[in-house]
Structure formats: C-alpha cells, structure tokens
N, C-alpha and C positions, 0 to 999 in steps of 0.2 A: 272388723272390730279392732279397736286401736290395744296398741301391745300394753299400755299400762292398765285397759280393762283385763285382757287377757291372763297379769300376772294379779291383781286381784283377786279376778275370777278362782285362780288357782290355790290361794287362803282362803277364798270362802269357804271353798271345799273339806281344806284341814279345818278351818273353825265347827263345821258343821259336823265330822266323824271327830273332832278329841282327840285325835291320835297322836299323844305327846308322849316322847321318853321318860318324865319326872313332871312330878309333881309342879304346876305353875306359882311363881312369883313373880313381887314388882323388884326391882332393883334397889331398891332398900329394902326390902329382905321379907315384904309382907307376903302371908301367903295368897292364893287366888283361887277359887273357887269356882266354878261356872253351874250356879243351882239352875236355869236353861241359857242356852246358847242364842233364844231368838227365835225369830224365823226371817228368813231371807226376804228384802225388801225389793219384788221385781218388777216395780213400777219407775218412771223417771222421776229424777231429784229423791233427795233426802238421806241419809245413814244406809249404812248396808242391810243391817240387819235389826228387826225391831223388836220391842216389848219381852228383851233380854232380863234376866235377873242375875248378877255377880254380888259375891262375896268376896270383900278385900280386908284383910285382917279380921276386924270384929263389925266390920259394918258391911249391910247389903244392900244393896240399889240396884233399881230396877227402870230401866228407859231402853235406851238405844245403843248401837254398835257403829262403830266407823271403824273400817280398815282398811288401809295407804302401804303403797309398798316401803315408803320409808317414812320417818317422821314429818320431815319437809313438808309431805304432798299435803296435810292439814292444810296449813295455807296456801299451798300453792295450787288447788282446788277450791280456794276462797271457802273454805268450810268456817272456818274465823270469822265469816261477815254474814252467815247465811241463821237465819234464824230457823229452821228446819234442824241444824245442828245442835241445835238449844237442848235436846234431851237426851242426849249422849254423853253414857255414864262409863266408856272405855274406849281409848282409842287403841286400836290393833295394829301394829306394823309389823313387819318380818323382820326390818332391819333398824336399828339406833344408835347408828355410830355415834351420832355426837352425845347421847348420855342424856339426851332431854325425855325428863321423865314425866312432863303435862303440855297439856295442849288448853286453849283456853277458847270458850264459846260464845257465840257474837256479844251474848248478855253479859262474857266476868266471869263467870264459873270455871274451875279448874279440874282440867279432867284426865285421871291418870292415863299417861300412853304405857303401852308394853307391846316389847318386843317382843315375837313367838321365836326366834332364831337360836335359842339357847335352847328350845324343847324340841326339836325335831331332829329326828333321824339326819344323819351325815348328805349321804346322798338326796333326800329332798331339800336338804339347807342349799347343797350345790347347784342342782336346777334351779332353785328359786332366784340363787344370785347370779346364776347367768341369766334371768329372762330381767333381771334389775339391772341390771348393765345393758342389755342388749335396747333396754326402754328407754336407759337414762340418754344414750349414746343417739337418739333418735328424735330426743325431746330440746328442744334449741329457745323457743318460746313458749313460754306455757303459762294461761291466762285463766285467771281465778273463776271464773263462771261460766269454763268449760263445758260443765256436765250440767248446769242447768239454763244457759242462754235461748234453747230451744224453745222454751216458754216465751218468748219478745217475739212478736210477728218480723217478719223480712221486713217491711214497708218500717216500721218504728227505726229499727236496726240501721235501714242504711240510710233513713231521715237524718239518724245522729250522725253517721258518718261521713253525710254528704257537709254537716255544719260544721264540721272541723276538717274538712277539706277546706272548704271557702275559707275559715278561719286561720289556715296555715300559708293558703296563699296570700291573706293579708299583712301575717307576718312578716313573709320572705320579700313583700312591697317594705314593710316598714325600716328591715335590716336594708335594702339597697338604697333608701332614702337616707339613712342613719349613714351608710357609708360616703354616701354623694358626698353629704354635709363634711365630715372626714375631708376628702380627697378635696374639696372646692376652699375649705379653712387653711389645710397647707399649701396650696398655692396661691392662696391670700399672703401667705406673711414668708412664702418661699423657703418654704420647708419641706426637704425631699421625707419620702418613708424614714423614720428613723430605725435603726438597725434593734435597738431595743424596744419593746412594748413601750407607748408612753399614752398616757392621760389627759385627753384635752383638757387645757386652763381653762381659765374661768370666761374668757373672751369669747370662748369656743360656745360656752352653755348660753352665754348674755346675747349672742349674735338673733337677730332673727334673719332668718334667708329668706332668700326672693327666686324668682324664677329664675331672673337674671346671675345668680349667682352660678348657674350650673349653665350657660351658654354654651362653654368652651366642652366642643363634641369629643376634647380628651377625655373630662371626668369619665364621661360614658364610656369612652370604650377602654380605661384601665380597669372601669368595673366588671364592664362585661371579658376581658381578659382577665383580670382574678377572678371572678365567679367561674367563666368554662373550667381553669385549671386545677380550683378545685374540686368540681363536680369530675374531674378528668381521676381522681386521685381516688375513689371508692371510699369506704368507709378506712383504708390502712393506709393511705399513703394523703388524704387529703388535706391535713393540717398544713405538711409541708410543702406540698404541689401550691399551696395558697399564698405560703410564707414566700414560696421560688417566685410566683410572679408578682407578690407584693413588692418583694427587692430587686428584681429588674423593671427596673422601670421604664415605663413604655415608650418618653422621647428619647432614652439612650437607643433604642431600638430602630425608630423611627430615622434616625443618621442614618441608618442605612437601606432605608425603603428603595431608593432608587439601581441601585448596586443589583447587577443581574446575577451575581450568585449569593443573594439576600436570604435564601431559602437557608443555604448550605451555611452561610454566616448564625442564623438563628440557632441553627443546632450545633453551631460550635459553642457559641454563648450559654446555651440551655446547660447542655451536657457538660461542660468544666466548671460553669459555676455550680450545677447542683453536687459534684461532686464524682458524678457517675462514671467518667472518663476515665480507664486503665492508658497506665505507658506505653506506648506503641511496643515497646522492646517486649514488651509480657505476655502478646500478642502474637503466636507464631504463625496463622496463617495472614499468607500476603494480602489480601484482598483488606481483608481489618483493616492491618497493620498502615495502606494506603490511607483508607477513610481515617480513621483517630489522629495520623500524623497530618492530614489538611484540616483537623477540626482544633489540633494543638498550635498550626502555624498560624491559622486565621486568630485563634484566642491570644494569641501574642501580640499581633498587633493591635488590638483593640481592647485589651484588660486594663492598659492604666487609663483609659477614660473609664471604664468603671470601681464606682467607689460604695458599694453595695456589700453584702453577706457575701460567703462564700459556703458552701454545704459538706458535707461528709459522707459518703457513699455509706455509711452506717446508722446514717438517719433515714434510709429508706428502706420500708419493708418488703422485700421479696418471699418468703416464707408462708406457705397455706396459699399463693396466687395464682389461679390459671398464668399461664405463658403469654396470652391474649394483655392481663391487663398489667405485666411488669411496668413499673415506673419510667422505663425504657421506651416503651412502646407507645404508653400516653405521653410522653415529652415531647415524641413525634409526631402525635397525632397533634396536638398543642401546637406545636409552633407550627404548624400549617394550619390551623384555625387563625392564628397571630397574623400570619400572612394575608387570611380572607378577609381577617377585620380590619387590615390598616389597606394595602394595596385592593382589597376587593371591595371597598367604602362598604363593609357587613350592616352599619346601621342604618343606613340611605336606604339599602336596599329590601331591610327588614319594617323602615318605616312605609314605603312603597309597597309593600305587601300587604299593611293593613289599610292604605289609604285605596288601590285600584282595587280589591279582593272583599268579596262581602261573604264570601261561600266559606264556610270553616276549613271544606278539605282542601280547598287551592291554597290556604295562608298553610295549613301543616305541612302539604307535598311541599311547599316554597321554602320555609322553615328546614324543614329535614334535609333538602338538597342542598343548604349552604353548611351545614354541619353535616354531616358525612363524609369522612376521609376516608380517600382510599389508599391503599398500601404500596407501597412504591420507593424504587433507592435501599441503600442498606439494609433499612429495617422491613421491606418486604420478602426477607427472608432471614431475619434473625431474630431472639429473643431479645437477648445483651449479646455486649459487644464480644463474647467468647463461647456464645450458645444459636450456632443456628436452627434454623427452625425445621423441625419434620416436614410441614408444609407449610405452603405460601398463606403469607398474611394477605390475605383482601381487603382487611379494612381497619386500619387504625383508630378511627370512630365508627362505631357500628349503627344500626338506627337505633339499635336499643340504648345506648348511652349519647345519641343527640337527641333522642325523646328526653332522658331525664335533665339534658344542657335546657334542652326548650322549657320545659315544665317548669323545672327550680331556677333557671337564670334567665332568659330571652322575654317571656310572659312577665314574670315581676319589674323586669328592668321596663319594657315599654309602657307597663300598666303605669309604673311611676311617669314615666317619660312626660305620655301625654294627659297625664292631669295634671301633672306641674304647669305645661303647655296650651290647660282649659282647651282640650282637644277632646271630651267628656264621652262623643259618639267614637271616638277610637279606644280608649279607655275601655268603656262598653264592649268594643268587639272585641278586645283581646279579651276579657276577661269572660265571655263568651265560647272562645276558642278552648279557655282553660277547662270552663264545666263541658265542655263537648268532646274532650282530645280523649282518644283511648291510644295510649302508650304501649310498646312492645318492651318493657322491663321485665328484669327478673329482680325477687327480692325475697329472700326465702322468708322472711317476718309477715311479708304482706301476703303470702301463701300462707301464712300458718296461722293469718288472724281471721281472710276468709272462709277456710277450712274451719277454724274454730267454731264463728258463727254460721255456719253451713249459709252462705250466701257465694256459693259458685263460684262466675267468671266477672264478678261484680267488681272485682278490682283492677280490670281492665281499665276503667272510665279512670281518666287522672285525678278529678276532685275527691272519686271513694280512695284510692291506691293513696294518695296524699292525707286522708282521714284518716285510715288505716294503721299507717305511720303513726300520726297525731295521737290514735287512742292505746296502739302500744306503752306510747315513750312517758305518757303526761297522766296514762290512766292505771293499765296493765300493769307494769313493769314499777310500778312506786306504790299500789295497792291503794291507789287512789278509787276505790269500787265505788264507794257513796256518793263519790263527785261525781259519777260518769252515771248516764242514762239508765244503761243496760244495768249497770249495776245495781243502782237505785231498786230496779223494779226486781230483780231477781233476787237479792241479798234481804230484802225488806218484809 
C-alpha cells in the first residue's frame, strides 16, 4: 500500500471514532457539527467517505467526504477534474498550512476544507506529521488520476503513450532541422556562434533551403557534437555542457586532428575554457599537479587563436550528483566522443550501419559500441581534479547514457539526414530502430509514471519511455487532464 494511502487510512479512522479535544470549527470561526460521519467508501474511485451529513454554522448538507493529507492533495489527486467529486460537501485534511480555507469541484462549487490538526491530541498530531513528511519526502512526481487510472485498459494506456512517443521523436527531427538551418545560414554569411543569444534576421526566416544547403558533413557533425554534450550534461549541468560545445567551435578543433597528442590537447581546451581547471600550485599531490600543469602549458599556446566564451567553475553544478556524473567526468567522456566523430569519421560509419544492417539488433550493438567510453588516463581514477576516486571508473559513457545519445541525438539526426537525402527506405529503418530499441536508462519520472499507470516494464521500449516523458511534462505536470486521453475518460 502506498504511504499516502497509508496516512489517510489513518484519519479515516480518527474521522470515523470523533475523537476530538474541542469542539470543531472552520477557520473563520463557524462552528462544525458532524450530525453522521458517513460510511466509509471501500470500493475504487470516488470521496472517502459517503452520504455524510454536516452542519456548518446554521446550515446543513449532506453528500460526501474527501480527506487528503494536506490541502494540496485536492488537486494533486486530480479531485478538481473528477466529476465523482461533485458531491462533496467537506473537504478533510490534517494539515493547512497555507490557510486555504475551500477547495472547488470539477462543476464550480466551493467546498469548505478544514483542518483536523487543531483538535487532536499532541501525540497523534505528531505521528501524523511524521508519516506527512515521511510521504512527502517520497512523493517526486505525482499525477492527478492516480487513484482512478485503473479504470483505462493497458492496450488504451500505452496506445496513448506509444503516440506521443512517435510524436516527440518528431519533434527532436524538427528541433535538429531547425538547427541545421541555424548552423548552414551562419556560414552563409560567415558568422561564427555569436557569444551572446541572437535572433535570426529577416533573411534567415525568407531563405528557403535545399538539400544542398547542408552538404558540408561539418553542419552534421557540430550538431551531432552539441547534441552528445548536452545529453552528456543530465538534467543540472546540460544547458551549459551545450553552450561549452556551442562556443568551441569545431574547426578550431579540428587544427589539431592530426597532432598525436590531440587527445591530451582537447582536454586541455575543454577543461580551462569551461572553467574547471584549479592552479597547479593549489594541487598538492604530484601526480595532479603534473597533469593540470601540461593542460595549462598546452592552453597557452593555443588560447589566443581562440576567441570564444570563456566559463566559470561556478556555473557548473556539482551538488545532489553521483561522483559517476560530475561535469568532470562527462568532459571526459566528451571529448573522446569528439575524437570518434572527427578522427573516427562517426557519421560514415553510422551511415554504413543503416545502409549493410537490416536487423534492428546489429544497427543498436553498432550504435552502442561507437558511444561507449571507457575509463582510462587521469580520470580513470578521479572525480575532480582534487578528489580521487574510491574505485576505478570503467566507463566514462556507460550504455545507459549512449542509449539515451542514441535515442535523443544519433536517430533524429539520421532520420533528418536521409530524408533531406530522399534516402526514404533508410529514414524508414532508422525510425524502425526507434519504435523497436529498448534502452537500459534510469529516469526516476519515467518509473513513477509506469508505476502510476500500473503498466510494469513497459517503459523499457524507447517510444513508450519517450511517451512517458511527453505525458508527464505537456500533460501531468501543467493539469492539462482534459487534453490528455487518460484524462478525458477518467475525469469525465
């Protein structure tokens, strides 16, 4: 049983014995009266408790009971949308901090809430608010049609799911196109990234592009290098992981492809422009203190040909992050991706995988093995530059975050590719790959939205886990219920 039924359950109980210190009121001073309490509703969906009668000052009514551990949960249990709630004449909470004294039902009606936390006994007020904390502290996403989604068959459920997966991966086609455009217009008119946000003119909107326009196999791979780096950056660090390889731009880079210690050059580049680099001097053990003072002498000879941003080691979040995904460590895993996509030709090789491979699993095993890095050099045993590591890093890209490069960057980037290219049967297989690929992520939202809808391991397959997402952020989370399927049929 989940812990906010659990601390429910436990005011059903007090609702049901009356066991109050004083006399009940509402917060503006009416008194309260309970002429019956109900009877407890132990069927699924609807009010807790029905066919209650209350007396509030001089008037009585008689309908239904809802009671929430705190005011919040009215809507945050979609009770606001649910027409089941229409005859609910008191809302119950134990707690009301914020002072809100109604709650309103799907139909407009305003319906007094009242706190029980002023009429109980000391020590039951204290259990109760430890089992509210303990619920609150556990509750991360939490989705209006919770307690009545079980009424939508599976097959309905992840129909919807499956159509906003397809729909989001059309999306994330439309945003790499959108960028293409971007990136192919400033080297029209010879214009690097500019350091500040800026607004394509009017020339930019009036253009119409051609295939032709995006030839040059750079646009592709600065895209597909800003897209890994910010998929590299999680949800806390990816804004700027994006901005970092927007501003280094890829032919400064590319100067040095030939240079056998090119590797060692990238992470000199990476790590003083983002910022991240301490003084050698601040550094007391030798081994550092070696590595940062060859990543400080390399960036000295090569910093005045860059004329890019430069970052602040206080723009990057370390705080709440496993050790695994410090900014540190994906910089590293980064510019050895950098490495496979310029000196490993990544796009040749990834268009060769959808041209010899007709099997779904050889394009993913092919896929995963050019994204996967392993751990190795400095950062195979450090966090940052003054924290090593308990144990050896294995793997600076894991499969589980070259699943989600593949999914959100690799797939949209080719899809676009070859329909720009009227390559229409490769199009087709990648997007094939997409509804077929089951991903090894973690995503505690997308656990807590199948869990919701009690549909298992079903977000394993990338187009539901990708849905999932989609019905969170655009449905869930903005109370859009009426707009979304499930809500439709549950709330109606």
């Amino acid at each position: 049983m989940k812990q906010d039924k659990v601390l429910e359950k436990f005011l059903y109980e007090i609702w049901k014995s009356q066991d109050f210190v004083k006399e009940l009121e509402t917060s503006d001073g009416q008194l309260v009266k309970i002429v019956d309490p109900g009877s407890e509703n132990k069927e699924t969906g609807g009010p807790d408790f029905k066919h209650a009668k209350i007396q509030i000052g001089n008037l009585t009514f008689s309908g239904d009971i809802e009671i929430d551990g705190v005011h919040s949960d009215w809507k945050a249990h979609g009770h606001h949308l649910n027409k089941k709630y229409n005859s609910v004449i008191l809302h119950i909470v134990f707690n009301n901090s914020h002072r809100d004294s109604y709650v309103y039902t799907q139909d407009g009606r305003k319906v007094q809430s009242f706190s029980l936390e002023p009429f109980l006994k000391s020590s039951l007020r204290e259990k109760i608010q430890q089992a509210i904390l303990t619920e609150r502290s556990g509750r991360i996403n939490k989705m209006p049609c919770a307690e009545v989604n079980n009424e939508i068959p599976e097959k309905e459920k992840l129909d919807f799911i499956y159509e906003l997966g397809l729909g989001r991966f059309k999306q994330k086609c439309e945003k790499v196109l959108g960028r293409l455009k971007e990136l192919a217009y400033l080297k029209e008119i010879n214009l690097k990234e500019p350091v500040i946000h800026y607004e394509p003119d009017e020339n930019f909107y009036k253009k119409e592009f051609k295939p032709g326009d995006f030839s040059d196999t750079g646009l592709w791979e600065q895209m597909i290098y800003e897209s890994m780096f910010e998929a590299l950056g999680f949800s806390k660090n990816k804004d700027i992981m994006h901005r970092l390889a927007s501003s280094v731009d890829l032919n400064f880079l590319k100067e040095f492809t030939k240079d056998e210690d090119f590797l060692l050059k990238l992470e000199s580049i990476f790590f003083n422009i983002s910022g991240l680099l301490p003084a050698p001097d601040k550094i007391p053990d030798e081994e550092t203190s070696v590595y940062i003072r060859s990543l400080v002498e390399l960036w000295s000879v090569h910093k005045t040909d860059y004329d890019g941003r430069i970052f602040h080691q206080t723009q990057w979040n370390f705080a709440k992050l496993r050790p695994y995904n410090f900014p540190t460590i994906r910089i590293a895993g980064g510019v050895r991706l950098l490495c496979q996509l310029i000196r490993g030709k990544m796009i040749q090789a990834i268009i060769k995988d959808f041209e010899n491979y007709n099997n779904n699993k050889q394009i993913i095993s092919s896929l995963r093995s050019q994204l996967i890095v392993k751990g190795e050099g400095f950062w195979h045993n450090h966090y940052t530059f003054d924290q090593e590591a308990n144990i050896k890093i294995n793997y600076f890209v894991g499969v589980s975050r070259a699943d989600e490069i593949i999914i959100n960057v690799i797939l949209p980037v080719f899809s676009v590719y070859f329909d720009l290219y009227n390559r229409k049967d490769l199009a087709a297989r990648v997007q094939k790959v997409y509804l077929n690929y089951y991903q090894q992520s973690e995503n505690s939202l997308v656990f807590e939205v199948a869990d919701t809808l009690n549909l298992n391991d079903a977000w394993k397959r990338s187009v539901l886990y990708q849905g999932m997402i989609d019905l969170f952020r655009n449905f869930c989370s903005k109370d859009n219920c009426m707009e979304c399927l499930i809500g439709k049929k549950v709330f109606s």
